[in-house]
C-alpha positions in Angstrom: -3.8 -10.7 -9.6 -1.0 -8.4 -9.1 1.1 -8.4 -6.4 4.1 -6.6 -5.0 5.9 -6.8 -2.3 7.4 -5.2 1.1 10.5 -6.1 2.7 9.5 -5.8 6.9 12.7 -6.3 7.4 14.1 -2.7 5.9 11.3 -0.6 7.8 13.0 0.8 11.0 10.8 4.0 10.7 8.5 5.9 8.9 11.3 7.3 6.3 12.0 3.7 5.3 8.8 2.3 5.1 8.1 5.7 2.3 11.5 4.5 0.8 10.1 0.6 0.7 6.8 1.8 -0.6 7.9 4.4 -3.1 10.3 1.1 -4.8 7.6 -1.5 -5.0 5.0 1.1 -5.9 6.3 3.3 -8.2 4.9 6.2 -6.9 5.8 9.4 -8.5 8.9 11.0 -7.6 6.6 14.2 -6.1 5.2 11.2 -3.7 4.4 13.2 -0.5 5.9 10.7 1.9 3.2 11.1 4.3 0.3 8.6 5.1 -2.1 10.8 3.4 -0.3 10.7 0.2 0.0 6.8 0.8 -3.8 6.8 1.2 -4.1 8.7 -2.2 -2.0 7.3 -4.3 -3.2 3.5 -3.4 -6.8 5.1 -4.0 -6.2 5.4 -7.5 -5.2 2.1 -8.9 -7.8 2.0 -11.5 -7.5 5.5 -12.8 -4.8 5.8 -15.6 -3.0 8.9 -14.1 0.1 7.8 -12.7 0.1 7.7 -9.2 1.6 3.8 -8.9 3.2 1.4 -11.5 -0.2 -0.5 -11.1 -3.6 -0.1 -13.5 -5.9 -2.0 -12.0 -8.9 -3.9 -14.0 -12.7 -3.3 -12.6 -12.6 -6.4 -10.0 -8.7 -6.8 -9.9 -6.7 -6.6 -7.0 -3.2 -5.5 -5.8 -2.2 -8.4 -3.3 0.8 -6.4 -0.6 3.1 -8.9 0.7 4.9 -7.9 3.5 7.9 -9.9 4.1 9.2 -10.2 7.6 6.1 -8.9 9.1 6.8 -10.6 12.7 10.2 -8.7 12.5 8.2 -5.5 11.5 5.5 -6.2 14.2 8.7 -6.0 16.7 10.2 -3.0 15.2 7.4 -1.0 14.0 4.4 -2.2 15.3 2.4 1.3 14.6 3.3 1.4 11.7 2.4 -2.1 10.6 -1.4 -1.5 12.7 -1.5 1.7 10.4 -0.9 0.1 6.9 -3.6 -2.5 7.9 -6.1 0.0 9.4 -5.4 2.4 5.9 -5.8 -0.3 3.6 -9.5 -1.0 5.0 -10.2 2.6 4.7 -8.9 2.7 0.8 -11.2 0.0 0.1 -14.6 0.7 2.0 -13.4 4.1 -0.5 -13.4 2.0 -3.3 -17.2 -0.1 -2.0 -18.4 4.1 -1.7 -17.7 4.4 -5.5 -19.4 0.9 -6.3 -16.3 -0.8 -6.5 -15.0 -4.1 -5.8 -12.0 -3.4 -3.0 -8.7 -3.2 -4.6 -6.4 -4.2 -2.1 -5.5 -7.6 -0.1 -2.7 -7.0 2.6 -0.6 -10.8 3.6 1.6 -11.1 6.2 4.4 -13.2 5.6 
């Protein structure tokens, strides 16, 4: 499975947590740094055009570890109810196309 990971800890606010996800990502340096663009790029992980560092098989996943979640809970706790909310909508997106889901979120 391939994983990357999140550091809670350096999310303060919306511009770090596009900072943190653009490094462990890879999403293109025209990455919109909006939750829509989040959303789109994470809904492509088994196309090959780019969008993440990630090329995901037919039934592979992409396991997010978020490090320091309680710290990010305290901090940022929209944010942290957003990522978990977007990640079920990216894969009941993936179950529409026939797909196994292709993300698993863990808080650490």
């Amino acid at each position: 499975m391939a994983s990357t990971q999140l550091d809670g800890a350096l999310i303060k606010d919306w511009d770090s947590f596009h900072d943190e996800c653009q490094r462990a990502f890879g999403f293109p340096e025209f990455y919109g740094r909006t939750l829509d663009a989040w959303v789109d790029c994470l809904s492509y992980l088994r196309d090959a055009d780019g969008m993440t560092r990630f090329q995901l098989g037919t039934d592979e996943k992409l396991r997010i570890e978020i490090l320091h979640a309680e710290q990010m809970r305290q901090q940022v706790p929209d944010i942290l109810e957003e990522i978990s909310f977007c990640i079920g909508g990216i894969n009941e997106r993936y179950g529409d196309y026939g797909e196994q889901a292709a993300l698993e979120l863990v808080l650490k």
